[in-house]
Backbone as CSV, one residue per row, in Angstrom:
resi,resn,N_x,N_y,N_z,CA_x,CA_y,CA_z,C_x,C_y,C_z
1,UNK,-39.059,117.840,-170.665,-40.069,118.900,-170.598,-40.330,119.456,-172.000
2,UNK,-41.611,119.613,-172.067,-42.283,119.809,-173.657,-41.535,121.185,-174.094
3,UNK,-41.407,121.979,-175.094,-40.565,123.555,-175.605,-42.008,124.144,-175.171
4,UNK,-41.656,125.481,-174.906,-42.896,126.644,-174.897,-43.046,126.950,-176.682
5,UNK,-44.273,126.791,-176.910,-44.683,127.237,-177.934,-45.448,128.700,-177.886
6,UNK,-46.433,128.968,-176.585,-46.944,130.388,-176.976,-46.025,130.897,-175.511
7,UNK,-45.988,132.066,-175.226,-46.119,132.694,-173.626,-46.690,134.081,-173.573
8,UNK,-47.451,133.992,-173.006,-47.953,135.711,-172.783,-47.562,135.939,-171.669
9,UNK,-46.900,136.450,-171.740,-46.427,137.747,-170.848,-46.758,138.902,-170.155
10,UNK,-47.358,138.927,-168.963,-48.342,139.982,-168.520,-49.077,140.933,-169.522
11,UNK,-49.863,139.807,-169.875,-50.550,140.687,-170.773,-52.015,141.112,-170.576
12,UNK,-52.150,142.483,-171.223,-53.530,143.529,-170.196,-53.769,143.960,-171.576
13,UNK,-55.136,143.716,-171.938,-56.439,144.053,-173.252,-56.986,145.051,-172.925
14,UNK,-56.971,146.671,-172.564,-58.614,147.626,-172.562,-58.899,148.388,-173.806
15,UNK,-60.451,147.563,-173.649,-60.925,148.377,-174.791,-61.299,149.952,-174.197
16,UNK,-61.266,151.170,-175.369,-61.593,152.369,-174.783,-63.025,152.868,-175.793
17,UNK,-63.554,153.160,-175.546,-64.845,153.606,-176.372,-65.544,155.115,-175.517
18,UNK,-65.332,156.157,-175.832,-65.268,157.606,-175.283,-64.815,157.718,-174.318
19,UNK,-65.316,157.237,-172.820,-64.918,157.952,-171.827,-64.810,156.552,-170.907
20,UNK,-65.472,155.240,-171.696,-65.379,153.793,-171.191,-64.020,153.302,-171.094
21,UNK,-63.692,152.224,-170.363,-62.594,151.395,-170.187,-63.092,149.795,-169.636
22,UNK,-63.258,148.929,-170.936,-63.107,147.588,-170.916,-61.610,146.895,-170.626
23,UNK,-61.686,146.300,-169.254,-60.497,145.204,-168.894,-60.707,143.923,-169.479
24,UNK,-60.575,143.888,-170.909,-60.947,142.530,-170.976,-59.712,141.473,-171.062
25,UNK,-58.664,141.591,-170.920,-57.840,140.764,-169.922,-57.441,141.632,-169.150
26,UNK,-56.721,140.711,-168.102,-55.953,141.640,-167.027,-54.548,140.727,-166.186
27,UNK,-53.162,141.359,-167.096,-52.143,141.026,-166.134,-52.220,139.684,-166.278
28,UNK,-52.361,139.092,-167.740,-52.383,137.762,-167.670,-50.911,136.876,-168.411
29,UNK,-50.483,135.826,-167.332,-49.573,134.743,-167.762,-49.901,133.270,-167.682
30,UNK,-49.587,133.238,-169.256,-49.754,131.661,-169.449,-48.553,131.226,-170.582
31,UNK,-48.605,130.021,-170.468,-47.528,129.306,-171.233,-48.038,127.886,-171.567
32,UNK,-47.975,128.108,-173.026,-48.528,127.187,-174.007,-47.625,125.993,-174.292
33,UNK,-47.356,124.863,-174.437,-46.193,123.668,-174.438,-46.572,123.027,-175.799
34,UNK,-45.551,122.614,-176.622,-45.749,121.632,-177.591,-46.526,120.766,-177.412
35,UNK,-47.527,120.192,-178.265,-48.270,119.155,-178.154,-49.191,119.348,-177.124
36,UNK,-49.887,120.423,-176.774,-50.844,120.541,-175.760,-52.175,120.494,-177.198
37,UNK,-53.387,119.880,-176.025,-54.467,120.114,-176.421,-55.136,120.303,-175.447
38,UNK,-55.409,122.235,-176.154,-55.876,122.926,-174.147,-57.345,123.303,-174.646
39,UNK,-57.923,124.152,-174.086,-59.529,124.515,-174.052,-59.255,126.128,-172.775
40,UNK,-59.428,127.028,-173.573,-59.305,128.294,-172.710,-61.223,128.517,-173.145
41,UNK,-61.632,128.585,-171.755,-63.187,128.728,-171.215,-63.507,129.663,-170.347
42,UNK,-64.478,130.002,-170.292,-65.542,131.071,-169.765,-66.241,131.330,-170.139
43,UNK,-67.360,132.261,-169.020,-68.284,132.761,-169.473,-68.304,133.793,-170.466
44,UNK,-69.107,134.468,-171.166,-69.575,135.502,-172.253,-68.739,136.867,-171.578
45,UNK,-67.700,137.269,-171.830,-66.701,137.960,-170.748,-65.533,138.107,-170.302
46,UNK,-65.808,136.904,-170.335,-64.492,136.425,-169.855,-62.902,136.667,-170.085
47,UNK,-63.527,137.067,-171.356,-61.792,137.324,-172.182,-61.306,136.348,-172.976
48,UNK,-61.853,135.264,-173.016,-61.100,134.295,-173.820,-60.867,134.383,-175.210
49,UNK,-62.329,134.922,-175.608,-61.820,135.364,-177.484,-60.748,136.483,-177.226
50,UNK,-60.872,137.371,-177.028,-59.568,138.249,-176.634,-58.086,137.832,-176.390
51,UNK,-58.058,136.897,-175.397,-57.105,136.173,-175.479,-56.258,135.541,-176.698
52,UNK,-57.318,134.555,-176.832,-57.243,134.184,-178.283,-56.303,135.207,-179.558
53,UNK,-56.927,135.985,-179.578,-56.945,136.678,-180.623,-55.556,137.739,-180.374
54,UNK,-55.510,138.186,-179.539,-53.905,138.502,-178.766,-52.780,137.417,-179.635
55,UNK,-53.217,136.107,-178.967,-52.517,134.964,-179.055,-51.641,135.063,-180.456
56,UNK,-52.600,135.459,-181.563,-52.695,135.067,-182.551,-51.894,136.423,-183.430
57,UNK,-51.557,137.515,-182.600,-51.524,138.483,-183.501,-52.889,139.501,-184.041
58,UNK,-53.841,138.962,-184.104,-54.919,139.660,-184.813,-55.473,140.562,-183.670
59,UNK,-55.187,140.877,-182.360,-55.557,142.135,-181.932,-54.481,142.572,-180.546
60,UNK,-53.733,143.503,-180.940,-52.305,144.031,-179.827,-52.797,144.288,-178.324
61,UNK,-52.297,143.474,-177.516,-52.040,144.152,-175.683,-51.570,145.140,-175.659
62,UNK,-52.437,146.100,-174.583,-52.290,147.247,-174.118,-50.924,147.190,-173.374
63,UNK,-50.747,146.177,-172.421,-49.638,145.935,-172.173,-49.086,144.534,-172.079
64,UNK,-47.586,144.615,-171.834,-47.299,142.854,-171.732,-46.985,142.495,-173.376
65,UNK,-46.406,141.413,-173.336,-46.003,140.935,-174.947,-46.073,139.092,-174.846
66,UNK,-46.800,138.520,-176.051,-46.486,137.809,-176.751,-45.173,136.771,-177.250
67,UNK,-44.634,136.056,-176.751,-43.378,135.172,-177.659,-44.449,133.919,-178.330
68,UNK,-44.648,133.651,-179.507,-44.593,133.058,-180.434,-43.608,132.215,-181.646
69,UNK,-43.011,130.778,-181.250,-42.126,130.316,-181.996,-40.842,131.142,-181.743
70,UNK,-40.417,131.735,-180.452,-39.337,132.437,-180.473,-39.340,133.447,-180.635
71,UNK,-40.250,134.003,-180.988,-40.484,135.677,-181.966,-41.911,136.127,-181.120
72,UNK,-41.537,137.575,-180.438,-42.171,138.708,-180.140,-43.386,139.210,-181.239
73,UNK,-44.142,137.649,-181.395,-45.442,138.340,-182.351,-46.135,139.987,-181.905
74,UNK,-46.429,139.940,-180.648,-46.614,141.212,-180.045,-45.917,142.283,-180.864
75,UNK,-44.740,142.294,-181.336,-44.577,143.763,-181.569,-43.921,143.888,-183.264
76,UNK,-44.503,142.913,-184.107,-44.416,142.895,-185.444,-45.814,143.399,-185.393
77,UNK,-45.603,144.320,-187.279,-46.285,144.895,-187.800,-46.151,144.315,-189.292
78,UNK,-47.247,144.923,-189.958,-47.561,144.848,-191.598,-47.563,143.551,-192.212
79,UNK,-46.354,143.479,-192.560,-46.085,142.147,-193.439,-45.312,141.294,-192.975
80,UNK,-44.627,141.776,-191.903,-43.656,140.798,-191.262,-45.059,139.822,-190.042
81,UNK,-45.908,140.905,-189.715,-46.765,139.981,-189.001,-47.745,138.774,-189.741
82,UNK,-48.243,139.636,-190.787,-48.992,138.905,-191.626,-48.474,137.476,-192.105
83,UNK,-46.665,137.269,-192.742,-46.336,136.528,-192.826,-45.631,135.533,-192.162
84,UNK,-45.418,135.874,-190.715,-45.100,135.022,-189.713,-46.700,134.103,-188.804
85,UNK,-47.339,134.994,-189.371,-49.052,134.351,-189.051,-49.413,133.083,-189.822
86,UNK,-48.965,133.605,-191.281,-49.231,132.528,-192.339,-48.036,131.181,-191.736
87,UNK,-46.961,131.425,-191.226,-46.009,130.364,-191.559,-46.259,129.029,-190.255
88,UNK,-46.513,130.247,-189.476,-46.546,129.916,-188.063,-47.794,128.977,-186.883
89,UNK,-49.245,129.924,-187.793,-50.469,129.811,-187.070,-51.668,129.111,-187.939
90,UNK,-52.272,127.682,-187.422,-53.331,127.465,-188.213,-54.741,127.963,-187.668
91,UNK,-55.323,128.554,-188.385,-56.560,128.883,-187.708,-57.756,128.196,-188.053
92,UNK,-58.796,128.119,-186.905,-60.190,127.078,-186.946,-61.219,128.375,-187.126
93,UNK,-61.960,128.560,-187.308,-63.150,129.636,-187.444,-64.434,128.528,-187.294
94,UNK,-65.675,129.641,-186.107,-66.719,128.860,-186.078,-67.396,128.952,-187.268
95,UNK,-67.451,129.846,-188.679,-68.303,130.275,-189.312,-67.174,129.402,-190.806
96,UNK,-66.344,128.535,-190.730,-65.953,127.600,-191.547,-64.729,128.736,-192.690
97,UNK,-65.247,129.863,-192.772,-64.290,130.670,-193.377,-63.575,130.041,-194.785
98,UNK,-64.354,129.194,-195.329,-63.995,128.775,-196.585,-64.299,129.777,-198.028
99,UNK,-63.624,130.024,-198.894,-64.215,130.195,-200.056,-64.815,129.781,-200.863
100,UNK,-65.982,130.229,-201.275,-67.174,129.808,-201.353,-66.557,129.255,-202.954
101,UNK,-66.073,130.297,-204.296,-65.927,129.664,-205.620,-64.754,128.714,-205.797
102,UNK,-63.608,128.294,-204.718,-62.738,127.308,-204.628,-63.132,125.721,-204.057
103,UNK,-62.286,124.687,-205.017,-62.719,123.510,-204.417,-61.928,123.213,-202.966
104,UNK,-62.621,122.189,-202.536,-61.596,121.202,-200.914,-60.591,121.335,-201.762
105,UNK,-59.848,120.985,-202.369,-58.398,121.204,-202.563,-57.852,122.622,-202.967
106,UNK,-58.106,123.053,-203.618,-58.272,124.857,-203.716,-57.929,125.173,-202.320
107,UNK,-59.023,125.529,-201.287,-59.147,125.936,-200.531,-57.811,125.437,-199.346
108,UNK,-57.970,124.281,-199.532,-56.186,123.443,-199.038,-55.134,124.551,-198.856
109,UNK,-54.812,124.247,-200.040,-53.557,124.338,-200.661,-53.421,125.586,-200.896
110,UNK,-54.474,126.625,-200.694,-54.450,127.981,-200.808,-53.091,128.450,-199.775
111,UNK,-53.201,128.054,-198.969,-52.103,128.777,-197.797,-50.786,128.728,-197.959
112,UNK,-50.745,127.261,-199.114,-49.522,126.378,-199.466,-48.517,127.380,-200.461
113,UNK,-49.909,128.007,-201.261,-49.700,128.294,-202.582,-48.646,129.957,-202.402
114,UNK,-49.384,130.078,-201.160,-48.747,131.800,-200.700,-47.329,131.454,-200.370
115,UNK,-47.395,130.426,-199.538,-45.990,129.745,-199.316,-45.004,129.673,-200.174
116,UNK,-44.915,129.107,-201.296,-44.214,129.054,-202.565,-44.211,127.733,-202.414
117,UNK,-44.909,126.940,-201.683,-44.334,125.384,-202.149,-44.420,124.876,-203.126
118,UNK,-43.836,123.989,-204.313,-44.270,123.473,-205.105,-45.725,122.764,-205.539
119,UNK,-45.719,122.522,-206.592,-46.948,121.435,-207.069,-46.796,120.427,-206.529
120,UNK,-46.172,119.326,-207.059,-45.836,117.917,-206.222,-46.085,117.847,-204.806
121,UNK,-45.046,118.440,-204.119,-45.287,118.632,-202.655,-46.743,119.274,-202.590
122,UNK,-47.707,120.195,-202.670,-48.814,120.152,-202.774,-50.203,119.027,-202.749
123,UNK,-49.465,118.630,-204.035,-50.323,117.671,-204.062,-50.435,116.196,-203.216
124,UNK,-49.145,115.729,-202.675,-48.995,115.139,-201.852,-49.572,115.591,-200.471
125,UNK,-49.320,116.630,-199.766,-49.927,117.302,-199.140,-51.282,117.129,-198.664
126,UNK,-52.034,117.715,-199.513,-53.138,117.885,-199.685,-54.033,115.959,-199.652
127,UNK,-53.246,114.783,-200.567,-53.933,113.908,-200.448,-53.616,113.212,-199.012
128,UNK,-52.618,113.825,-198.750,-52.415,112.686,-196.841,-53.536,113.662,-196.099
129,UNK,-53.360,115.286,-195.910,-54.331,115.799,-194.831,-55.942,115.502,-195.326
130,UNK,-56.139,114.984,-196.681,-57.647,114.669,-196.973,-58.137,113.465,-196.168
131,UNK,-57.363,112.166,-196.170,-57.441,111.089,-195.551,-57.405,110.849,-194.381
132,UNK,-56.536,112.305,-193.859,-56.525,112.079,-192.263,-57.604,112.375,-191.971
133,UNK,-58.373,113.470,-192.196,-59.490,114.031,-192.079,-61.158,113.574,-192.064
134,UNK,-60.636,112.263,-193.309,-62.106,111.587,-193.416,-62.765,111.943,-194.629
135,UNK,-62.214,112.993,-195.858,-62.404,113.740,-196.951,-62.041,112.763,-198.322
136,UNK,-61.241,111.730,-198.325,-61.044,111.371,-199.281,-62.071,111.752,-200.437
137,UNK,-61.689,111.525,-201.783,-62.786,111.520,-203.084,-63.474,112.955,-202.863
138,UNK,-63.481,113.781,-202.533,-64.255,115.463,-201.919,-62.901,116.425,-202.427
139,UNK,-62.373,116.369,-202.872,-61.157,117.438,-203.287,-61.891,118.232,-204.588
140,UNK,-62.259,117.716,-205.073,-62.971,118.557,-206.260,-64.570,119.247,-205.803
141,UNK,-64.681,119.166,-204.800,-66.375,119.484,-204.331,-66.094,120.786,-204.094
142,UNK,-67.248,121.769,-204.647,-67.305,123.297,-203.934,-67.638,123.071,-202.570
143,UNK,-67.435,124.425,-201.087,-68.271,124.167,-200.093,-69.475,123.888,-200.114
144,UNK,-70.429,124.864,-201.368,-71.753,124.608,-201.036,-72.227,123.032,-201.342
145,UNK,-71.504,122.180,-201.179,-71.512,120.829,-201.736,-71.708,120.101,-200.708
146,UNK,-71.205,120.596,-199.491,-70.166,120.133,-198.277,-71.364,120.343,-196.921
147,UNK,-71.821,119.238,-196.187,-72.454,119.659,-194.833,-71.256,120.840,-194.046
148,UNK,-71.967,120.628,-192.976,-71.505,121.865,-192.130,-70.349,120.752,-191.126
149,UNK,-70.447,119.475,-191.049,-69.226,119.291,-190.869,-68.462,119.027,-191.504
150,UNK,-68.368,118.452,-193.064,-67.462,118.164,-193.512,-67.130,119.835,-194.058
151,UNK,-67.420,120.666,-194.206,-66.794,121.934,-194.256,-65.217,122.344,-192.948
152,UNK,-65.980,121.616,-191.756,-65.037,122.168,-190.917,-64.272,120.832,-190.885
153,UNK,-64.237,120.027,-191.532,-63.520,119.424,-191.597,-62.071,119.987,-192.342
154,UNK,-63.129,120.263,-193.370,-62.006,120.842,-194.608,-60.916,122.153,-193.848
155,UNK,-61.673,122.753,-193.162,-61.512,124.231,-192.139,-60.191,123.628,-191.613
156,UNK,-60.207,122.435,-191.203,-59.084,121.654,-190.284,-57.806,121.204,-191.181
157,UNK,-58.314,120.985,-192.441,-57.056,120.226,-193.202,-56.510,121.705,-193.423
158,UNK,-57.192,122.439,-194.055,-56.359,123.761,-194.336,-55.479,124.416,-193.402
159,UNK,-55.944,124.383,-192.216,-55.051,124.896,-190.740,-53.557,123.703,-190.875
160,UNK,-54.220,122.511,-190.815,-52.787,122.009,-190.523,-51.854,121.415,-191.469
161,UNK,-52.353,121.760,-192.877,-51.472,121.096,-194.275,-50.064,122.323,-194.208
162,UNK,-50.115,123.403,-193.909,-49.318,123.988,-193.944,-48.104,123.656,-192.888
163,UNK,-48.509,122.508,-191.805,-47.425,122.658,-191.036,-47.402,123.552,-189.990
164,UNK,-48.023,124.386,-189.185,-47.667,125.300,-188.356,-47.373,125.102,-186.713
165,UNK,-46.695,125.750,-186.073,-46.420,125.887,-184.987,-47.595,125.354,-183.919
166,UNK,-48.597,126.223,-184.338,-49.918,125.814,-183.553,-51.452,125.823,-184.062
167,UNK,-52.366,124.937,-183.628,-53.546,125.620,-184.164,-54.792,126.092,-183.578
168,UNK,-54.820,127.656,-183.908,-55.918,128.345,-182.941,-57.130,128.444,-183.453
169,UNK,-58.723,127.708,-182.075,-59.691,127.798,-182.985,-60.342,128.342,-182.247
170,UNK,-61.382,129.033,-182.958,-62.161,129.762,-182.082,-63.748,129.241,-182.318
171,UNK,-64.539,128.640,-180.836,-65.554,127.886,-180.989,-65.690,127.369,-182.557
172,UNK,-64.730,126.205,-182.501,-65.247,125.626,-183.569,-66.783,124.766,-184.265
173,UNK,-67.168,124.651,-182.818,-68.263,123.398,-182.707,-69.855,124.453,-182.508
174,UNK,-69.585,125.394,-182.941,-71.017,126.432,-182.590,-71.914,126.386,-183.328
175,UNK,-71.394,125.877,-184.488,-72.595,126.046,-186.206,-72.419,124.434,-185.942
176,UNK,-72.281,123.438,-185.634,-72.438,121.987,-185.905,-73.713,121.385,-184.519
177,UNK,-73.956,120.358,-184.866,-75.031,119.795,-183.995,-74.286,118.921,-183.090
178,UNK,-74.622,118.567,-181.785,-74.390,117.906,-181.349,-73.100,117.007,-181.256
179,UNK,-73.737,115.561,-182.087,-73.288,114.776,-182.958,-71.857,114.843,-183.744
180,UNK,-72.286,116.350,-184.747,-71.189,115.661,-185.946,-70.240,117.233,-185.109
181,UNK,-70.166,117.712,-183.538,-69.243,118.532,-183.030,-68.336,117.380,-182.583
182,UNK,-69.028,116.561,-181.873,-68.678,115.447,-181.150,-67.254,114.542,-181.827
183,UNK,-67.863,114.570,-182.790,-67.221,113.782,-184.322,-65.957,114.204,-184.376
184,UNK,-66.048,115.581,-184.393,-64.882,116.494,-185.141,-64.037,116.563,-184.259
185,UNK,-64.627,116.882,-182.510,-63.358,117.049,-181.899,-62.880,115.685,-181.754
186,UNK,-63.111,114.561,-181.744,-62.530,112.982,-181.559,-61.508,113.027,-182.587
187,UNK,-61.938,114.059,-184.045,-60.891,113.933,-185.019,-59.586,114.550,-184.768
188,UNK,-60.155,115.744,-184.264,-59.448,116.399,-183.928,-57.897,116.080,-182.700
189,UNK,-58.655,115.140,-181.629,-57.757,114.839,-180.858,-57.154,113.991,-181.462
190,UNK,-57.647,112.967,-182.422,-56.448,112.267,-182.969,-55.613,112.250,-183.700
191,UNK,-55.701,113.345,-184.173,-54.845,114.339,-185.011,-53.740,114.887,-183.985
192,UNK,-54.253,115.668,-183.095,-53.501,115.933,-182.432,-52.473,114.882,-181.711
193,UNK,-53.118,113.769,-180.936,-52.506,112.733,-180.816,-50.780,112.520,-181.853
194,UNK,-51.765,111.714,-182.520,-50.759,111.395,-183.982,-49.603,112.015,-184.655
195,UNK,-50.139,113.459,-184.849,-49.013,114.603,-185.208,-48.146,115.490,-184.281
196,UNK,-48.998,115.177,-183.129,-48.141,115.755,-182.092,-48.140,117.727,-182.112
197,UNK,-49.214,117.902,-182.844,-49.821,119.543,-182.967,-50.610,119.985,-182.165
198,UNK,-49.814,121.338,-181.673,-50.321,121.993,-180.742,-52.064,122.235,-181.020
199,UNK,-52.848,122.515,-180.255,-54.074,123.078,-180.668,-54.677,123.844,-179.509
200,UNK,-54.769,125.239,-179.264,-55.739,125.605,-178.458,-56.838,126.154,-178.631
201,UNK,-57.959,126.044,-178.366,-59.617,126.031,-177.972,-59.701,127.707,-177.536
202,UNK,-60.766,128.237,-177.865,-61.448,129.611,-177.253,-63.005,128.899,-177.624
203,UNK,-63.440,128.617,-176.400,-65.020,127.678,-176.345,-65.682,127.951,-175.124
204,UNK,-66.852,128.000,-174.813,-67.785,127.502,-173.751,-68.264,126.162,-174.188
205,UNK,-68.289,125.559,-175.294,-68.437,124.235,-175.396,-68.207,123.004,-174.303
206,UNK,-69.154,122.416,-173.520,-68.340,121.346,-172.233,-68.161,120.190,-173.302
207,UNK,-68.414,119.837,-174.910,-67.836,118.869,-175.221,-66.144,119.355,-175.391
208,UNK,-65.761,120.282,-175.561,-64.535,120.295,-175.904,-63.755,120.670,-174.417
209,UNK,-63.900,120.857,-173.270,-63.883,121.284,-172.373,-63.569,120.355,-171.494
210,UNK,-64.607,118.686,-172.085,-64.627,118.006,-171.594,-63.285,116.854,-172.237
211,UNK,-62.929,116.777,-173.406,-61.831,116.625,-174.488,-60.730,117.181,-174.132
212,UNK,-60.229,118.257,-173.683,-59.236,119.077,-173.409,-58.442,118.222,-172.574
213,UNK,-56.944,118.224,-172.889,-56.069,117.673,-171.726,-55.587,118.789,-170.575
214,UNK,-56.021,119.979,-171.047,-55.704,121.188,-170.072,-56.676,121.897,-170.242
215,UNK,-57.195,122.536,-169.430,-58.329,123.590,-169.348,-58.296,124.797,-168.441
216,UNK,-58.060,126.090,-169.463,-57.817,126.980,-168.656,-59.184,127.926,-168.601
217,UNK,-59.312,127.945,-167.281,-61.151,129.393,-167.153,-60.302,130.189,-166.495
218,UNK,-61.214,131.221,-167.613,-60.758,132.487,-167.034,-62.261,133.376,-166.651
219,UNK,-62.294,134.411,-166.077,-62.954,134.981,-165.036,-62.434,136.357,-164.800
220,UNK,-63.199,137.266,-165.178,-62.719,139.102,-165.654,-61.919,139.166,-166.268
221,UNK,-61.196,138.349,-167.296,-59.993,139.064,-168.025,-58.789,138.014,-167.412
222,UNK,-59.311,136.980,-166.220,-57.950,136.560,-165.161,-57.770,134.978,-164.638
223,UNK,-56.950,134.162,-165.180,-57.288,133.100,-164.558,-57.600,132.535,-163.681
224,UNK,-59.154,131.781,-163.275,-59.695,131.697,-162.622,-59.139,129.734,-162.056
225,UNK,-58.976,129.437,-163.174,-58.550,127.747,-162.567,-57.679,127.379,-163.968
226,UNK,-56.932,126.639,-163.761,-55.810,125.911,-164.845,-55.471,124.618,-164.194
227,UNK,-56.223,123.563,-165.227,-56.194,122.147,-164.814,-55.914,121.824,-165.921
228,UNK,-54.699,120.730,-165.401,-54.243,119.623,-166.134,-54.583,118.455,-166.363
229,UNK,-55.077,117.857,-167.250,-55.621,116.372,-167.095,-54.037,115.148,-167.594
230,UNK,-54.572,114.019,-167.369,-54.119,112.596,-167.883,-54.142,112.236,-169.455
């Protein structure tokens, strides 16, 4: 049986805004496994970016907690969160989240660099996740150099050169066409495949939905269906 990599733990999201109360999760348990490649879906509502983002540390449950890699991300603060985020979590962004005056390798190795890893190891690094990726010869290119997929391409080497526990994306495939979304998640699964890295999805996308070896919809804040595929 695969290790638990995420678990939420009855966990309940309300937003409050004067006298309002948003449930945008509710009383929710799930458990994330090594080497999953899941797809958490719904409608505009649903909770899934919320989820997500719980998942991740970047926004606290009202109630219920978080285990992450062993560790109660839920109830770290400051710098201990910040840097168990960095060690732990790769993140996908639909909007590519690159820096604009750093090159594909810059932008790499940026996460590496916070790390303390060496140069060497760096640079090694950096030339295996270029190749996996499909980037070769592009390490010296600014983004504005870069289509909108090979940006999220790059988006992808940076999440997983560091090594992390898991990698969380949020609609990655929203700014890409069709085609080169199509592209990315095939890369993506074979990455996953290959390395055996966790990856979970926050999408309405049915290409990735349709890609997913697990697919969880959720529905008010609550899981509505959790299917496992082959």
């Amino acid at each position: 049986m695969s290790e638990a990599v995420i678990e939420i733990q009855g966990v309940s999201k309300i937003y409050r805004a004067d006298e309002v109360e948003v449930h945008a999760v509710r009383s929710l348990n799930l458990t994330i496994n090594a080497g999953e490649f899941t797809a958490i879906a719904g409608p505009s509502g649903s909770g899934k970016t919320t989820l997500l983002n719980v998942m991740s540390g970047l926004d606290t449950p009202t109630a219920g907690r978080v285990l992450l890699a062993g560790k109660y991300i839920s109830e770290m603060k400051g710098s201990e969160l910040s840097d168990f985020r960095r060690d732990h979590i790769g993140f996908i962004f639909q909007s590519y989240n690159l820096i604009p005056v750093l090159t594909v390798k810059e932008n790499i190795e940026y996460i590496m660099l916070l790390q303390g890893i060496g140069e060497d190891e760096r640079r090694d690094r950096v030339a295996s996740i270029l190749k996996r990726v499909g980037l070769e010869g592009m390490e010296g290119r600014l983004p504005k150099q870069l289509s909108g997929g090979q940006q999220q391409r790059v988006a992808v080497a940076r999440a997983m050169v560091s090594r992390p526990d898991i990698i969380l994306a949020d609609e990655p495939t929203a700014n890409l066409d069709s085609h080169t979304g199509a592209s990315l998640l095939d890369m993506m699964r074979e990455l996953n495949e290959k390395s055996g890295m966790t990856f979970v999805f926050s999408t309405h996308d049915n290409m990735i939905m349709q890609r997913a070896r697990r697919l969880v919809l959720l529905k008010d804040g609550e899981i509505d269906r959790d299917e496992v595929r082959g």
